[in-house]
Every structure is written in structure tokens, then in C-alpha cells.
N, CA and C atoms as a LAMMPS dump frame, in Angstrom:
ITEM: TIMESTEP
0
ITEM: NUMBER OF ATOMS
171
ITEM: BOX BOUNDS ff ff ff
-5.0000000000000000e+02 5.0000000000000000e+02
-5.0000000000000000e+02 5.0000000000000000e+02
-5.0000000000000000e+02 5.0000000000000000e+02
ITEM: ATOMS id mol type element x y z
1 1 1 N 0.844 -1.217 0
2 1 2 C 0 0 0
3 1 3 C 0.872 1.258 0
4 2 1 N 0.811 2.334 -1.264
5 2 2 C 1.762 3.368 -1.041
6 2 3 C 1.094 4.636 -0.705
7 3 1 N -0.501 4.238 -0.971
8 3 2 C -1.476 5.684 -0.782
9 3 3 C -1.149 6.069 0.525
10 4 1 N -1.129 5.216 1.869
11 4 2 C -1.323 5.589 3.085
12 4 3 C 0.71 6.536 3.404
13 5 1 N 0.849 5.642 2.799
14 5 2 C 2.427 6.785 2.836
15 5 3 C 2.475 7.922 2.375
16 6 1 N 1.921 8.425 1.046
17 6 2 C 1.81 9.081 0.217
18 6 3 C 0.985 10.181 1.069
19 7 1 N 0.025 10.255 1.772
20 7 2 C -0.724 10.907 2.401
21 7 3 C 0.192 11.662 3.49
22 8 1 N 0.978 10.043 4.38
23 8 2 C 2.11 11.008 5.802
24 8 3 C 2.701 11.561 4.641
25 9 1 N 3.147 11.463 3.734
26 9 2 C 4.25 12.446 3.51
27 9 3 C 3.712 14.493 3.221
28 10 1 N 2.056 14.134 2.41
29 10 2 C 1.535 15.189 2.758
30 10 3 C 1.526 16.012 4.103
31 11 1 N 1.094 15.087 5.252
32 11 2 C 0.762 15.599 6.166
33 11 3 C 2.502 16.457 6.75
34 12 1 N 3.167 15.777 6.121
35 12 2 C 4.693 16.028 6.427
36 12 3 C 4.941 17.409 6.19
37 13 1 N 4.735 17.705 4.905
38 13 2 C 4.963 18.863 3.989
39 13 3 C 3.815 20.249 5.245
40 14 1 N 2.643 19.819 5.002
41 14 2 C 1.886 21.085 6.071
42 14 3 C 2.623 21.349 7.179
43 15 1 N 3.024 20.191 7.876
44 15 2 C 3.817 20.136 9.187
45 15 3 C 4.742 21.057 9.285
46 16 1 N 5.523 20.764 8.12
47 16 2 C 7.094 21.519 8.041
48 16 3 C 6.875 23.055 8.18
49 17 1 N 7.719 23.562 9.501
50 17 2 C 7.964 24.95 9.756
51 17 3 C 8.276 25.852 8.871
52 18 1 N 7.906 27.253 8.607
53 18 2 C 8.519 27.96 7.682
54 18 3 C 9.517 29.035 8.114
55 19 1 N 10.216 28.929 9.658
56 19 2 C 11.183 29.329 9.674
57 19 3 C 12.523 28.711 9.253
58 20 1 N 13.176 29.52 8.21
59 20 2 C 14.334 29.306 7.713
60 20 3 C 15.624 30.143 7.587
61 21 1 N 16.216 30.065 8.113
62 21 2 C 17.72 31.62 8.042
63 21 3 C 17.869 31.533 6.86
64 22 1 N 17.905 30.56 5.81
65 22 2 C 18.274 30.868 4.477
66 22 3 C 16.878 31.381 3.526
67 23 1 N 16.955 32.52 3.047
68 23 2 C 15.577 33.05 2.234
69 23 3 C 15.165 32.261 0.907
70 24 1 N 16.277 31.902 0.19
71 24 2 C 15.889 31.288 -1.043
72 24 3 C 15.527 30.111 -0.302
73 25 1 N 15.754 28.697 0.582
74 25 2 C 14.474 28.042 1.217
75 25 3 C 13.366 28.353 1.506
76 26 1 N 13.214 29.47 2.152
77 26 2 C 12.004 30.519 2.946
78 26 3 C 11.164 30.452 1.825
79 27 1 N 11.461 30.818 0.61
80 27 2 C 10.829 31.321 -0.61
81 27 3 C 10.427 29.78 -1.012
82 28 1 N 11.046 28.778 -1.166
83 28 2 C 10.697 27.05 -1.881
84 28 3 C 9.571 27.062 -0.646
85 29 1 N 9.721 27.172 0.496
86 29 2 C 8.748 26.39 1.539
87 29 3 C 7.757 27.672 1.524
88 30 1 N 7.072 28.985 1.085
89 30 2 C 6.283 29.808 1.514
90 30 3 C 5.934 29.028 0.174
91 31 1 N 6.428 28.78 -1.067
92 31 2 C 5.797 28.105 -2.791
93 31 3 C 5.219 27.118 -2.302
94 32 1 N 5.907 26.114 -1.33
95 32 2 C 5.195 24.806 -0.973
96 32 3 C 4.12 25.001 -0.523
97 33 1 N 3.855 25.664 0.692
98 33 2 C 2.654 25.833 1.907
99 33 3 C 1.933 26.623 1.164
100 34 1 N 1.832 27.691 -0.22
101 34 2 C 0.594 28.061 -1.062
102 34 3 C 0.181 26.629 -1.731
103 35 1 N 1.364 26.04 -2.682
104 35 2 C 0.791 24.904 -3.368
105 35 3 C -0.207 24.148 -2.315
106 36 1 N 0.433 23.95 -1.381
107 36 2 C -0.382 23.037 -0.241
108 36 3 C -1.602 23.034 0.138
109 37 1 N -1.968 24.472 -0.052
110 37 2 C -3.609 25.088 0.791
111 37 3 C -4.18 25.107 -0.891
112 38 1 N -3.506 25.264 -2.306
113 38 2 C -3.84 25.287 -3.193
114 38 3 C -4.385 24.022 -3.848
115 39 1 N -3.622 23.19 -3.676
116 39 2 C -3.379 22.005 -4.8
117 39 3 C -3.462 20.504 -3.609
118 40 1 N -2.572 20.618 -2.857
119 40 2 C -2.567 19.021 -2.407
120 40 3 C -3.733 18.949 -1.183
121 41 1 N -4.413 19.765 -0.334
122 41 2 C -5.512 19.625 0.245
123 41 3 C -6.687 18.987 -0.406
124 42 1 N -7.364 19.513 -1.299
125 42 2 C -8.1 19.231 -2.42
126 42 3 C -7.644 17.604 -2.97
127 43 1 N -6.793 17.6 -3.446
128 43 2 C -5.761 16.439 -3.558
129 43 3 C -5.741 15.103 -3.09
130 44 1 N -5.855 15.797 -1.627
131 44 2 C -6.083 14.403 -0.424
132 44 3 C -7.189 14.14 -0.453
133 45 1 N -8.125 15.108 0.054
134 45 2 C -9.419 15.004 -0.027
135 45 3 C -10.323 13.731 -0.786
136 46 1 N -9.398 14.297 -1.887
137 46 2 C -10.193 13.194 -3.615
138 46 3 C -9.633 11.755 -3.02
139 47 1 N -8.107 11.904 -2.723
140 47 2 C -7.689 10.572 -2.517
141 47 3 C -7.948 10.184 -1.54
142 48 1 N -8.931 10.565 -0.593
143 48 2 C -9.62 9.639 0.411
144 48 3 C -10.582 9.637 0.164
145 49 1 N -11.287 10.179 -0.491
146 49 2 C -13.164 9.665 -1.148
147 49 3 C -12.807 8.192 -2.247
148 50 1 N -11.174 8.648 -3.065
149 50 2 C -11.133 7.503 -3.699
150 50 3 C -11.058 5.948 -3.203
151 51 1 N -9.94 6.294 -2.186
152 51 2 C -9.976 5.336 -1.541
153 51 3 C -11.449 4.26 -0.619
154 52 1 N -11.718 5.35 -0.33
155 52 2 C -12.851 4.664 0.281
156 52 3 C -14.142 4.195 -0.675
157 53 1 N -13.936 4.704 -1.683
158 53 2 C -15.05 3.924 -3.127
159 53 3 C -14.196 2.629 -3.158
160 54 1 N -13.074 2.83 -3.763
161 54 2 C -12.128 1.466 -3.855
162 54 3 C -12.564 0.285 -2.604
163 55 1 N -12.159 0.783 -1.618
164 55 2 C -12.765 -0.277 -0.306
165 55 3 C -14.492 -1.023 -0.502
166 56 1 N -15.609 0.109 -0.787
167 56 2 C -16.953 -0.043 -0.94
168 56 3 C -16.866 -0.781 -1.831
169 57 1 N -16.165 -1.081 -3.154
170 57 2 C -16.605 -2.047 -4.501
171 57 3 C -16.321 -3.351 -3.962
């Protein structure tokens, strides 16, 4: 099963702090945490309605 990993590693990414002394990180992780609230929330979401159709069939 790689979905249930695939998910901690999401939950990983929200987790991750956005204090950084180096700015060009600061800047990759403030890109991440928009993509995040943008793109992979929504994301998960689907992939746990999917999952759980998958289980129901």
C-alpha cells in the first residue's frame, strides 16, 4: 500500500515549519505551503473519497 504513505508524507509537507535563516528556502517552503492550501488539500481530499469507493466495490 503506497497511498497511506503518500498521504504522511503530505501531512509532512503542512507540518514543516517555515522558519528558515536561508531566504531562497524561505521562498521554496512559503511556494510549498501556497501549493499546499492550493493544490494538495483538495488532492487528499479526492484521494480519500477515492480510496474509500475502492474499499466499498
Amino acid at each position: 500500500m503506497l497511498i497511506p504513505k503518500f498521504c504522511n508524507s503530505l501531512d509532512l509537507i503542512q507540518s514543516t515549519p517555515l522558519k528558515d535563516p536561508d531566504p531562497e528556502k524561505m521562498k521554496i517552503n512559503v511556494l510549498l505551503y501556497q501549493m499546499n492550501k492550493t493544490v494538495l488539500k483538495p488532492m487528499k481530499t479526492i484521494m480519500k473519497s477515492f480510496i474509500i469507493q475502492q474499499i466499498k466495490c
